[in-house]
C-alpha positions in Angstrom: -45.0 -5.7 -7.9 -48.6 -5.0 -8.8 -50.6 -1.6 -8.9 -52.6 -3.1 -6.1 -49.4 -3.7 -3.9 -48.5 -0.4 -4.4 -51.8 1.4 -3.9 -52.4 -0.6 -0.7 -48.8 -0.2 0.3 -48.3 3.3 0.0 -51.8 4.0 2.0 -50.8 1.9 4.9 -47.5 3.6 5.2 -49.3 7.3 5.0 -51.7 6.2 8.3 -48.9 5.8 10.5 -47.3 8.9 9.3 -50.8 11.3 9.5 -51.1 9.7 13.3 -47.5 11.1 14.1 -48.2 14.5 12.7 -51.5 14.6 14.4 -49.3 14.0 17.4 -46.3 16.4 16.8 -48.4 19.2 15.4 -50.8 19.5 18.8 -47.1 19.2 20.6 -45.7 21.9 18.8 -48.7 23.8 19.0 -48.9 23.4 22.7 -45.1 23.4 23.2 -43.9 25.9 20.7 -41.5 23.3 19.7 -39.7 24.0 16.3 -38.5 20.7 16.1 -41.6 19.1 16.3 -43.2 21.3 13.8 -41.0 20.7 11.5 -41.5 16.9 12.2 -45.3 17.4 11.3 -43.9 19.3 8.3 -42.2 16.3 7.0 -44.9 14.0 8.3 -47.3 15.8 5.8 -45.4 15.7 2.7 -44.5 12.0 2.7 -48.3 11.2 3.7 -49.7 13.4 0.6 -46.7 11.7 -1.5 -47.9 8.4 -0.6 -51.4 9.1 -0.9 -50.8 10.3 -4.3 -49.0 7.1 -5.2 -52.1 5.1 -4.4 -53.9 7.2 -6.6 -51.7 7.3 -9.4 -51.5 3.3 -9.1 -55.2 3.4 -9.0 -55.3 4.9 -12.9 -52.6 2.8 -13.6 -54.7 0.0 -13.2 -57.7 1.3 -14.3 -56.1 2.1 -17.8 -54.2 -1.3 -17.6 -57.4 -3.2 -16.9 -55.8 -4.8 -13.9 -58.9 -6.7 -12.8 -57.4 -8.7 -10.0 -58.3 -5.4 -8.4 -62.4 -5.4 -7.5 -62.6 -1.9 -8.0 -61.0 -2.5 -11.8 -63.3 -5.1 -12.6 -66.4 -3.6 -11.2 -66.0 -0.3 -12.8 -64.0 -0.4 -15.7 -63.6 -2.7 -19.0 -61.5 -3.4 -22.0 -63.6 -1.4 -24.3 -63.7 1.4 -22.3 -61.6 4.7 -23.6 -58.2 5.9 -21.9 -60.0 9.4 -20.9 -63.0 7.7 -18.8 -61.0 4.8 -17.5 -58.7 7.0 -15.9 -61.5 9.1 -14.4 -63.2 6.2 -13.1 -60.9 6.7 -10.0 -64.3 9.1 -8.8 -66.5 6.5 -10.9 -67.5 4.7 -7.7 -67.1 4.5 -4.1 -63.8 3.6 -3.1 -62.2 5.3 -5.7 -63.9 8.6 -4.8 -62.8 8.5 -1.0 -59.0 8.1 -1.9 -60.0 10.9 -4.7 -61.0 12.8 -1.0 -58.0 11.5 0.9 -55.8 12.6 -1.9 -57.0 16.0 -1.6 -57.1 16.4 1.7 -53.5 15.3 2.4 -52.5 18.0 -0.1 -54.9 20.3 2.0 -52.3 19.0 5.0 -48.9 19.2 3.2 -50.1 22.7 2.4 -50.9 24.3 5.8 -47.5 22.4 6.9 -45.0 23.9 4.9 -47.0 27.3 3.7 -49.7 28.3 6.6 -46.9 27.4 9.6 -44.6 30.3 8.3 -47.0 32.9 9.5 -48.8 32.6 13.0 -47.1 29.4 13.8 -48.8 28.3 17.1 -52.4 29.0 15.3 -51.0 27.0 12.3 -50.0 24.5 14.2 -52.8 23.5 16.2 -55.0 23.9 12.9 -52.5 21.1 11.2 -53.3 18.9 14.1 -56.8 19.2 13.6 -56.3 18.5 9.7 -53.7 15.5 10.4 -56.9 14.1 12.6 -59.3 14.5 9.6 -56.6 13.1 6.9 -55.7 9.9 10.0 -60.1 9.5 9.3 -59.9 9.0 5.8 -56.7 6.9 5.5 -58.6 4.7 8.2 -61.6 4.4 6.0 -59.4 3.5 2.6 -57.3 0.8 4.5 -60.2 -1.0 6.0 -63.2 -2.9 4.3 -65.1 0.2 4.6 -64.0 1.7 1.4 -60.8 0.1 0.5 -60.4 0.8 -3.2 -57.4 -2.0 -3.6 -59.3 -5.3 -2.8 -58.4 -8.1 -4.6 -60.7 -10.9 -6.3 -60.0 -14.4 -7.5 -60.7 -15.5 -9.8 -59.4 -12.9 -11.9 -62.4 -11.9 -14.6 -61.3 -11.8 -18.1 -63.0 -8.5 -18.5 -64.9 -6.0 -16.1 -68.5 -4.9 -16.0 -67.2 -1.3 -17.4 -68.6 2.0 -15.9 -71.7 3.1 -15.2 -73.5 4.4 -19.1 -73.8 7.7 -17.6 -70.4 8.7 -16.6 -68.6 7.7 -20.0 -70.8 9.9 -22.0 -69.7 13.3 -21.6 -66.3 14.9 -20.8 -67.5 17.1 -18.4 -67.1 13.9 -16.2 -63.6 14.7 -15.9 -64.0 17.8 -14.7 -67.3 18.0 -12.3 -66.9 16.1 -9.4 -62.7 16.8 -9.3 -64.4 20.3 -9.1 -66.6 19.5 -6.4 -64.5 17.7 -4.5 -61.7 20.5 -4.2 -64.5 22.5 -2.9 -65.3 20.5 -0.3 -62.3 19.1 1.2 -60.6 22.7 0.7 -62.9 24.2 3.1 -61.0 21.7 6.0 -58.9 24.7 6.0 -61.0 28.3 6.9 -62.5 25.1 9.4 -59.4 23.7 10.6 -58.0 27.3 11.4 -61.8 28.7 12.9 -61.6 25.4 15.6 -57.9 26.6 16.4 -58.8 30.0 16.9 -61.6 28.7 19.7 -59.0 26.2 21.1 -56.8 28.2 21.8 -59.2 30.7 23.0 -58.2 34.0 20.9 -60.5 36.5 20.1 -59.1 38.2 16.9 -59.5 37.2 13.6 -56.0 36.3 12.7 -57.8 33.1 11.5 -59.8 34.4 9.0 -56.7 36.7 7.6 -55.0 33.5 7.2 -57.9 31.5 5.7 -59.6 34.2 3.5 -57.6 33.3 0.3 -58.7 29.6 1.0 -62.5 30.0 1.6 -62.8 31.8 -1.5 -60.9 29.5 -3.7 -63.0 26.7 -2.0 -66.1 29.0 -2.9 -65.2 29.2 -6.1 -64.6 25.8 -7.1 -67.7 24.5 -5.5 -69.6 27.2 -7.4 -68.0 26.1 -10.8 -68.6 22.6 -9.7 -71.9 23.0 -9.5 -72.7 24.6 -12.5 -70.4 22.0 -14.3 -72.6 19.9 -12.8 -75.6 21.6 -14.4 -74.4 21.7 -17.4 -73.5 17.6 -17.4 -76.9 17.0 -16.2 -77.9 19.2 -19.3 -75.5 17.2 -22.0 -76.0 13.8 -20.6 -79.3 12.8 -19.1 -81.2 13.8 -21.8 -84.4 16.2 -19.9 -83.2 19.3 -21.3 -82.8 20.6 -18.3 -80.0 21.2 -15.7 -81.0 21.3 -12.3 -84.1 19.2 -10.7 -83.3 19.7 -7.1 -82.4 16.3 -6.9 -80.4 15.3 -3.0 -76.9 15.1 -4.0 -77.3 18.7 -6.0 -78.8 20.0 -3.3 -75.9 18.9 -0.9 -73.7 20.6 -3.2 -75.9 23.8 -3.2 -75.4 23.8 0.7 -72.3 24.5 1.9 -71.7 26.6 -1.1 -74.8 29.0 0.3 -73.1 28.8 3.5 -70.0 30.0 2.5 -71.0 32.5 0.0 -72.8 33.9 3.6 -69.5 33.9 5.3 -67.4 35.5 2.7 -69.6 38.3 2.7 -70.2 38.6 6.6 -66.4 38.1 7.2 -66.0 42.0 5.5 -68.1 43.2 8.5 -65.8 41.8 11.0 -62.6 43.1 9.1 -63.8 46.4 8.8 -66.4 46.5 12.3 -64.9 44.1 14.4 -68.5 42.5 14.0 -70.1 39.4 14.0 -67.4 36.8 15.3 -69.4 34.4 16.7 -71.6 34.4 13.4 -68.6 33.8 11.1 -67.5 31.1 13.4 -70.6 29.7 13.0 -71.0 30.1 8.9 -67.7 28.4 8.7 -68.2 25.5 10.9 -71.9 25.0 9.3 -70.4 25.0 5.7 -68.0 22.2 6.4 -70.5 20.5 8.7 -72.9 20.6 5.5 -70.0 19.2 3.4 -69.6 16.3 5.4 -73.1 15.4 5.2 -73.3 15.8 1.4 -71.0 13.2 1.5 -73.0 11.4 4.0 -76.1 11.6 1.9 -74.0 10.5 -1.7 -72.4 8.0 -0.5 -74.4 6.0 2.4 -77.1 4.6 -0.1 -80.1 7.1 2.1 -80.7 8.7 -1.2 -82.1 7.7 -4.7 -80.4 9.8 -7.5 -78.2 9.4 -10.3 -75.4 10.9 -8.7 -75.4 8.9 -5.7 -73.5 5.6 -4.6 -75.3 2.0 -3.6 -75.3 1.8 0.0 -71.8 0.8 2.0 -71.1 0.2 5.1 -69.3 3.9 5.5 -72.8 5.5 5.7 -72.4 5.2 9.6 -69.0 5.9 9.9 -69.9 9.1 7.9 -72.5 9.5 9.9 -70.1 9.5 13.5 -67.6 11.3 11.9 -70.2 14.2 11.3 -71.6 14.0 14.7 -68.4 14.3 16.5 -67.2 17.6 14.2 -70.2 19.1 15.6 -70.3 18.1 19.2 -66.7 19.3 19.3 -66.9 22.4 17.4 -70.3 24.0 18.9 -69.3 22.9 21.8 -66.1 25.0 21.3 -67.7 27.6 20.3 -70.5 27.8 22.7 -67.6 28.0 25.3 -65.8 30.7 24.1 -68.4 32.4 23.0 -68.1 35.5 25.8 -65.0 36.3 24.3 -66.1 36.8 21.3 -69.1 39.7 21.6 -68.5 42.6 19.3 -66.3 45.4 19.8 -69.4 47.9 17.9 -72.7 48.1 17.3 -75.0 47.7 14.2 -75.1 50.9 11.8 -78.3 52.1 10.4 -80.5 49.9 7.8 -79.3 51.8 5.5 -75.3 50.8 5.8 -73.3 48.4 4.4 -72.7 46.0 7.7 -76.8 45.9 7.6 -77.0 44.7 4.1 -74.5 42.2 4.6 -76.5 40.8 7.9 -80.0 40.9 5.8 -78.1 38.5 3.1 -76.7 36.6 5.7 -80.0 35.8 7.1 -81.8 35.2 3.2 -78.5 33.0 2.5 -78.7 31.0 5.9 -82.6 31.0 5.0 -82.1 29.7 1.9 -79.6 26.9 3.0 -82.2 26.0 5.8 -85.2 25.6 3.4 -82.8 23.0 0.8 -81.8 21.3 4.1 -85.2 20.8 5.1 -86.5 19.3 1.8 -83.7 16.9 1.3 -84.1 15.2 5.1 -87.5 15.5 5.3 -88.1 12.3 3.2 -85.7 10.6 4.8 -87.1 11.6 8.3 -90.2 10.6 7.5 -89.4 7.2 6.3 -87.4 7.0 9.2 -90.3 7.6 11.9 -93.1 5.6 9.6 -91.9 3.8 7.0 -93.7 5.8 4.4 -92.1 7.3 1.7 -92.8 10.6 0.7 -91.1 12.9 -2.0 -90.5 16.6 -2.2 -90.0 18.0 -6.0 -89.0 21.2 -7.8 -92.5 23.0 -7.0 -91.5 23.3 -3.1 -87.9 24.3 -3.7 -89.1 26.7 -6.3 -91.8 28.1 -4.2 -89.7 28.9 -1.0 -86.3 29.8 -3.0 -87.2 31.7 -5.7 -88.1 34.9 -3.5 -85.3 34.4 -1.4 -83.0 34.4 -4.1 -84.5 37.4 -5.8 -84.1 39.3 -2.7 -80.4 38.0 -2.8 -79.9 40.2 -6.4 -81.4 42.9 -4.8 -79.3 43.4 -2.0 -76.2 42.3 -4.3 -76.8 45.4 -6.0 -77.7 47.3 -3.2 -75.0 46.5 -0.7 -72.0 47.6 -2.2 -73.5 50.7 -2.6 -73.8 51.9 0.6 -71.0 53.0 3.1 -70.5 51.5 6.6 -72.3 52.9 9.5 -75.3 55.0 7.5 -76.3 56.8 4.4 -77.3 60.4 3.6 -80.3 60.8 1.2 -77.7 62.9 -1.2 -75.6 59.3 -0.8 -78.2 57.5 -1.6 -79.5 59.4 -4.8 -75.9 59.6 -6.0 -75.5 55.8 -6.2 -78.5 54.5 -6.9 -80.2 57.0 -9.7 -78.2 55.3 -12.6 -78.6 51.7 -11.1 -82.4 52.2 -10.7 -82.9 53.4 -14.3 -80.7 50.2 -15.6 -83.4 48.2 -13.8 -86.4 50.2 -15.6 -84.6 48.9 -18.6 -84.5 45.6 -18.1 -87.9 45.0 -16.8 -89.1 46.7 -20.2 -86.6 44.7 -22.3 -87.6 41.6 -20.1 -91.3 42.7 -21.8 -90.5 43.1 -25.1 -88.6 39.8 -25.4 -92.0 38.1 -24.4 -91.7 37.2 -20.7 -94.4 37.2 -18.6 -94.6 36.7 -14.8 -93.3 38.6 -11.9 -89.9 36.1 -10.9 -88.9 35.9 -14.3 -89.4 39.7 -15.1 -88.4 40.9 -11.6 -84.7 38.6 -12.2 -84.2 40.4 -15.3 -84.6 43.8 -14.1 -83.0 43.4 -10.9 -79.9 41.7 -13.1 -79.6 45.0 -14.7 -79.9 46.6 -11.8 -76.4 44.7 -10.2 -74.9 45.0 -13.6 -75.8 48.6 -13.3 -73.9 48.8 -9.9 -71.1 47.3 -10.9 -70.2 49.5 -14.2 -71.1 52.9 -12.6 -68.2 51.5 -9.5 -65.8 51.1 -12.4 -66.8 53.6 -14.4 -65.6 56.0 -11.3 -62.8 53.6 -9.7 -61.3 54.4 -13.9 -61.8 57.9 -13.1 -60.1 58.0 -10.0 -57.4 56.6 -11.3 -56.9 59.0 -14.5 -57.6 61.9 -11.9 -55.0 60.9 -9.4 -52.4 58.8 -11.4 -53.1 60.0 -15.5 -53.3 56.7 -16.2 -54.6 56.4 -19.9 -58.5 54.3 -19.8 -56.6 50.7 -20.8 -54.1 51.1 -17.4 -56.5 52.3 -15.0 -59.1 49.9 -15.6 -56.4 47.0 -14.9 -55.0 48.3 -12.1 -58.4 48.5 -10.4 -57.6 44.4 -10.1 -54.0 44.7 -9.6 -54.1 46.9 -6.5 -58.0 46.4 -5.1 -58.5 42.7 -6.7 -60.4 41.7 -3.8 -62.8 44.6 -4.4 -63.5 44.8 -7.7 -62.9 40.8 -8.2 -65.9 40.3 -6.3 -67.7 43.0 -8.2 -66.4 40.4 -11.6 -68.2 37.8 -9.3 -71.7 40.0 -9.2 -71.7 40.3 -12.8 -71.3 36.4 -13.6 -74.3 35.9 -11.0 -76.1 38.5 -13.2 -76.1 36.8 -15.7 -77.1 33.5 -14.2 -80.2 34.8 -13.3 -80.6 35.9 -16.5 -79.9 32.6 -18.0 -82.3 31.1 -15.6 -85.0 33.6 -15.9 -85.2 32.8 -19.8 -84.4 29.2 -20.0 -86.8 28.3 -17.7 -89.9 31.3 -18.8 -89.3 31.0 -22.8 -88.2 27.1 -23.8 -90.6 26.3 -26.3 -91.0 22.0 -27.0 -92.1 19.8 -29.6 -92.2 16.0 -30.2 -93.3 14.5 -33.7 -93.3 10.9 -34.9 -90.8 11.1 -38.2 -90.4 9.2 -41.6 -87.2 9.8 -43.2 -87.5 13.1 -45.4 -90.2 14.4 -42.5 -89.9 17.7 -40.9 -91.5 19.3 -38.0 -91.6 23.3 -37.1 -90.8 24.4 -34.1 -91.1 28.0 -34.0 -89.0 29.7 -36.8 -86.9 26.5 -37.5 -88.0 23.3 -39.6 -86.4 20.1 -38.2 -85.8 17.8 -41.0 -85.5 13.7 -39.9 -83.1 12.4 -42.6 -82.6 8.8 -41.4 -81.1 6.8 -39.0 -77.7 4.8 -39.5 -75.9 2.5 -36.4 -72.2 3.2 -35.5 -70.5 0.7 -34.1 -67.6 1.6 -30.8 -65.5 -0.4 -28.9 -67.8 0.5 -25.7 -71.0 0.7 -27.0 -73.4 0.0 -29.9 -75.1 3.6 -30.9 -78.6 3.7 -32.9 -78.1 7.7 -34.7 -81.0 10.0 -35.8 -79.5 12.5 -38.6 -81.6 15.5 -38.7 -80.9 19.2 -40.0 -81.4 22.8 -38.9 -83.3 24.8 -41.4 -83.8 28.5 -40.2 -84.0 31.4 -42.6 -80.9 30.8 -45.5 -78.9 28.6 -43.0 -78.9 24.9 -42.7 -77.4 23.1 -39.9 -76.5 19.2 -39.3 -77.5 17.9 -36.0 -77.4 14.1 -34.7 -78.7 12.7 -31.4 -78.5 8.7 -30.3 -79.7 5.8 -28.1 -76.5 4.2 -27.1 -76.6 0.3 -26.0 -73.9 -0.2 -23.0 -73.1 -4.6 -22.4 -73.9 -3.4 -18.7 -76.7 -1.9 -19.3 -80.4 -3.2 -19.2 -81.6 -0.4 -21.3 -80.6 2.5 -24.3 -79.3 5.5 -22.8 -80.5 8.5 -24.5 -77.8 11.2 -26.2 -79.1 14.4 -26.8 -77.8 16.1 -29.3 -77.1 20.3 -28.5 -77.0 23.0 -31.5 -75.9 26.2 -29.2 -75.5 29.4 -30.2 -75.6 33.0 -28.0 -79.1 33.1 -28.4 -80.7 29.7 -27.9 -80.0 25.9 -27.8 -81.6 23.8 -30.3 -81.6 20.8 -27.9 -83.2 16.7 -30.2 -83.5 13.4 -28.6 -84.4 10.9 -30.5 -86.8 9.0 -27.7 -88.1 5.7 -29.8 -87.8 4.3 -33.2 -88.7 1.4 -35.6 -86.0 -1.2 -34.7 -86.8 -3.5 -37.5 -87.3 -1.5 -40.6 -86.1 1.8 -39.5 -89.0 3.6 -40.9 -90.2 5.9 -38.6 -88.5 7.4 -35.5 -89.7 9.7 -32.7 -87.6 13.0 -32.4 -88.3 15.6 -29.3 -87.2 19.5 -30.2 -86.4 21.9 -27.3 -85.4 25.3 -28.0 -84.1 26.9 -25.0 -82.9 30.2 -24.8 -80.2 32.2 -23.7 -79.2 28.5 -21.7 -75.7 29.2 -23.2 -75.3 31.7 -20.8 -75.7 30.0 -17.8 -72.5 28.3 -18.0 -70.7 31.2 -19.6 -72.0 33.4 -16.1 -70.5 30.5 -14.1 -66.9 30.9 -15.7 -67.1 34.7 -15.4 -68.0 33.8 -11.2 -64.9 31.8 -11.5 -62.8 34.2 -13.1 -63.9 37.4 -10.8 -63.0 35.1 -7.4 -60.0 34.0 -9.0 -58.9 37.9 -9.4 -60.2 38.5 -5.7 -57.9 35.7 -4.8 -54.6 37.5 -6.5 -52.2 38.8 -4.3 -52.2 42.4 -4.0 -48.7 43.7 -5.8 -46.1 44.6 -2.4 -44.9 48.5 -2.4 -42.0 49.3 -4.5 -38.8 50.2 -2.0 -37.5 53.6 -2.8 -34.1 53.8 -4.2 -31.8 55.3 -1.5 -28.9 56.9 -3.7 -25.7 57.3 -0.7 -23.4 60.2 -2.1 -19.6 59.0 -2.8 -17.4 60.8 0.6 -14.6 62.4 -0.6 -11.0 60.7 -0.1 -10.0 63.6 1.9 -13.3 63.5 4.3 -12.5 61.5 7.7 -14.6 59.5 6.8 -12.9 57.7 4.7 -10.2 56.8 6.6 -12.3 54.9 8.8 
C-alpha cells in the first residue's frame, strides 16, 4: 500500500465520521443525551486520528519522493533536504489545507473530550458547530478542489522541487505552522460565542470557557507574525520585514481583532458590559481569518506568500459568506438579550480606556481591511488596476498605533468606574517621568521626528507602568506574606498570572515599538561596486570584499561573496550569496545578517562579474536595534503564555480527628 492510498484513505473515512458527530453532537446538545455525546466524543478522536494519518503519509512521501503523488512531484525533488521536504506539506495548496484540516480536527477532538466536561449542553452545541466546519474542510481535501493525494502517470523521475524561497531559511518550518494554529484555534472562542446565541443565553459562560483559547490563539498568531517578519527579513533579501503586502496584512487582521476582544472581554467579567461587542470582536476575528485564507489562497492577490489561483477561491469565498449570514444574523436576533447590566464609568476608568482601544483597534483593523480590498474592488468594478503601498498604511496606522501605547500604559492604571486626582497623581507621576526619559534618550541617540520620538517615550512610559505595578504587587506580598524579593516576585504569576502575564505581554510590545521606531528612523545604507581586496565605510565599520568562491549543494548551485567586518580592534567574517535553483528562471538573493544587541550589519551581494570574477556589487545596511524586534515578540509570547497558566487550586486544610477513647460509647458503635 502506497502513501497515497493511505493519505486518501484515511481522509475519506474521517468525512463520514465528522458528518456523524456533527449529527450526534447538535442531538446531544438538543437532547441532553449522554450517549450521544459521548458518540461525538469518539467520532472526533478517530476523525483527528485519521486526519493525522494523511498527514503523516503526506511527509512520508514527501521525504520518500513518491512522485506518483502530484503534490510530490510538483513541490518537492531528490535534491531537496529532509528538513524542507517535510515542511513542504504547507509548501503549496493542497498540502496547506490538510495542514488546516489537521488542526482543526484536533481543535474538534479537543472540545469533545476536554470542553464537554464542563457546561455540557453549551459544549455540545459548540462541537456541532466545529464538526460542521471540520465536515467543510474534509469536503474540500477529498474532492478536486484541493486534494493533496492526486495521482499522475506517468510517474516523473524527479519533481520540479520547492519554490527557492521556502527552502532557504528555517524559519519556514516554524511561520506559517504558527500562523495556522492561530487561525484555526480561534474556531473555538467562535464555535462557543455562536452556541451561546443559539441557544439564546445571556451570560458569559462562553467566554469563561473560551478565554484560555483566544489567548493562546492570540498569541500564536502574534508570534506568527513576527516569525513572519523576521523570514521576510532573512530570506527576501530588502532588509526589511514588513511591506504591508496582502497576505501580511490578513494575518495582521484577525490578530488586531482579537487583541480588541481580549481586552474588552475584562469589562464584561468585571461590569457585566459590552456583550454584544465581544460577540461581535469574536465573530469578526474569525470572519477575518477565513478571508485571509480567502485572499492567500484563491489567486486575487499578487504576493510572495500567496498561492496560484484554484478553484477553492469560491468555495472559500461561500464558506465565508455563510459564517457571516448565520452568525450576525444570530446575533442580531438575540441581541435584546444581551444589553448591559451597567453603565459606562467616567473617562477616566478603566472600562473607558478599554472601549477607546477597542475603537483605535477596530479602527486600525478597518483601515488594513480597506487597503488590501480596495485594489481588488476596483479591478473588480473597472478593470483597472490600482495599488496601495506602505505610505497609506503608514500614514493612517501609525497614529492609531501610537495612541494604542498610550492607552496601554494608561489603562491599567486606572480603577473601574472613576479616578480621584490623588489616584491619578499617585500612578502616573513615576510613569510620566519614565516617558521624559525616553523622549530625551530618544534625542540623544539621534532620532528625529515626532512618530519615532513620540514611540520611544511613550515605550518608557508602558514600561514605566509596568515596573512601578510590580514593584508594589512585590511589596504587597513581603508586607502581607514575608516573602523574601525572589518568592514574591514569582508568585505575582503563580497566583495573578493572568494579571501580571499580560503586563509581561505590555513589555514585549514595548519594545517592539522600540525596535520599530529605530529600525525604521536610523538604518543607514550603502552600495559600492567591489574588486577583491576593496573596502567600503559605512559609518564606523570598513567592509572589506575579499572574493567570491562557488559552492556546490545537492539543491542548488550558490555564487558566495566573502567579506569582513572591520570595526574598532574587532574583525568579523561575513558571507552573502546568489543561489541558482533548476526551477528557477533567476538567482535568488541571500543576505547575509551580522547581529548583535545593538545593530544588524545586514550585505547582499546584488551583481557580479560572472566571467572573470573581478568585480562584484555588495549592498551594506546597518540597522539598529532590529534584533529586538523579534526578541519583543518572544517576550509577547512568553507573558500570554504565563496569562494562560492555570491559577494554582487552594490547599485543603488538614482536618486532624482526635483518637475516642476505648471506653467512650463511641467506640462501641
Amino acid at each position: 500500500m502506497s502513501w497515497g492510498d493511505v493519505g486518501s484513505g484515511a481522509l475519506r473515512a474521517a468525512l463520514p465520521l465528522a458528518l456523524w458527530g456533527l449529527v450526534s453532537a447538535a442531538f446531544a446538545a438538543r437532547e441532553r443525551d449522554a450517549r450521544f455525546l459521548g458518540s461525538a466524543r469518539w467520532s472526533a478522536l478517530c476523525a483527528f486520528v485519521l486526519v493525522a494519518l494523511a498527514s503523516a503519509a503526506m511527509i512520508g512521501a514527501l521525504l520518500t519522493h513518491d512522485f506518483s503523488l502530484q503534490y510530490v512531484a510538483l513541490n518537492n525533488a531528490r535534491e531537496t533536504p529532509p528538513y524542507f521536504s517535510a515542511i513542504s506539506l504547507w509548501a503549496s495548496l493542497q498540502g496547506s489545507i490538510l495542514l488546516w484540516t489537521t488542526i482543526l480536527a484536533g481543535a474538534v477532538a479537543f472540545v469533545a473530550w476536554r470542553g464537554t466536561r464542563d457546561l455540557p449542553r453549551l459544549a455540545s452545541t459548540a462541537l456541532a458547530i466545529l464538526f460542521a466546519m471540520l465536515s467543510f474542510f474534509l469536503v474540500l481535501v477529498v474532492t478536486p478542489a484541493a486534494d493533496p493525494f492526486v495521482r499522475i502517470d506517468p510517474v516523473p523521475a524527479d519533481g520540479s522541487g520547492p519554490n527557492p524561497l521556502l527552502q532557504d531559511h528555517w524559519l519556514m518550518g516554524l511561520h506559517p505552522p504558527l500562523l495556522y494554529l492561530g487561525y484555526v484555534l480561534f474556531s473555538i472562542p467562535f464555535a462557543y460565542a455562536v452556541a451561546s446565541l443559539i441557544l439564546g443565553e445571556s451570560g458569559d459562560r462562553w467566554i469563561t470557557a473560551t478565554r484560555r483559547s483566544a489567548l493562546v490563539a492570540w498569541a500564536l498568531l502574534g508570534v506568527g507574525i513576527v516569525a513572519g517578519a523576521w523570514w521576510s527579513y532573512a530570506v527576501l533579501g530588502w532588509g526589511g520585514y514588513w511591506a504591508w503586502d496582502p497576505v501580511e496584512n490578513a494575518a495582521i487582521m484577525p490578530w488586531l481583532a482579537a487583541t480588541a476582544y481580549l481586552h474588552s472581554v475584562m469589562v464584561e467579567e468585571k461590569r457585566r458590559m459590552l456583550r454584544t461587542w465581544n460577540l461581535a470582536l469574536v465573530i469578526g476575528a474569525f470572519a477575518l481569518t477565513i478571508l485571509g485564507t480567502f485572499l492567500t489562497r484563491s489567486g486575487v492577490i499578487n504576493s510572495v506568500h500567496s498561492f496560484s489561483e484554484s478553484a477553492i477561491g469560491p468555495l472559500l469565498l461561500g464558506y465565508l459568506a455563510a459564517i457571516l449570514v448565520f452568525s450576525v444574523g444570530l446575533l442580531l436576533w438575540r441581541a435584546p438579550r444581551l444589553a448591559d447590566r451597567e453603565t459606562m464609568g467616567t473617562p477616566l476608568s478603566r472600562e473607558a480606556i478599554f472601549l477607546f482601544q477597542n475603537v483605535l483597534f477596530v479602527a486600525a483593523t478597518l483601515t488594513v481591511l480597506l487597503g488590501t480590498l480596495y485594489p481588488l474592488i476596483v479591478e473588480a468594478v473597472s478593470g483597472d488596476q490600482v495599488s496601495i503601498g506602505s505610505p497609506y498604511f503608514d500614514t493612517v496606522d501609525v497614529p492609531l498605533a501610537l495612541a494604542l501605547l498610550f492607552l496601554m500604559g494608561v489603562g491599567p492604571q486606572l480603577p473601574w468606574h472613576g479616578a480621584s486626582r490623588a489616584t491619578l497623581e499617585r500612578q502616573f507621576s513615576a510613569p510620566i517621568l519614565a516617558a521624559a526619559g525616553g523622549g530625551i534618550a530618544a534625542l540623544l541617540v539621534g532620532l528625529r521626528g515626532a512618530a519615532p520620538v513620540l514611540a520611544f517615550a511613550l515605550a518608557a512610559f508602558v514600561v514605566g507602568t509596568v515596573v512601578q505595578e510590580m514593584v508594589r504587587g512585590v511589596h504587597a506580598r513581603r508586607t502581607l506574606h514575608g516573602e523574601p524579593p525572589a518568592v514574591a516576585f514569582v508568585n505575582l504569576f503563580r497566583r495573578n498570572g493572568r494579571r501580571y502575564g499580560g503586563y509581561v505581554v505590555h513589555v514585549g510590545i514595548a519594545v517592539v515599538a522600540l525596535a520599530v521606531a529605530m529600525s525604521q528612523s536610523m538604518a543607514v545604507q550603502k552600495d559600492a561596486t567591489l574588486a577583491p581586496g576593496g573596502s567600503m565605510q559605512v559609518g564606523s565599520r570598513t567592509i572589506v570584499f575579499e572574493g567570491l568562491h562557488d559552492v556546490a549543494q545537492p539543491q542548488r548551485q550558490r555564487v558566495v561573496a566573502d567579506l569582513r567586518i572591520v570595526d574598532g580592534g574587532s574583525s568579523v567574517p561575513l558571507t552573502t550569496a546568489l543561489d541558482y535553483y533548476p526551477n528557477s528562471t533567476s538567482a535568488v538573493g541571500s543576505p547575509g545578517i551580522r547581529s548583535t544587541a545593538g545593530d544588524d550589519v545586514y550585505a547582499i551581494l546584488a551583481a557580479y562579474d560572472a566571467r572573470s570574477r573581478a568585480w562584484a556589487t555588495i549592498s551594506i545596511k546597518v540597522i539598529p536595534l532590529v534584533s529586538w524586534l523579534w526578541i519583543g515578540g518572544a517576550i509577547v509570547g512568553l507573558g500570554a503564555l504565563l496569562a494562560a497558566l492555570p491559577e494554582p487550586r487552594p490547599r485543603r486544610r488538614a482536618v486532624v480527628v482526635a483518637p475516642v477513647p476505648a471506653s467512650s460509647p463511641a467506640s462501641a458503635e
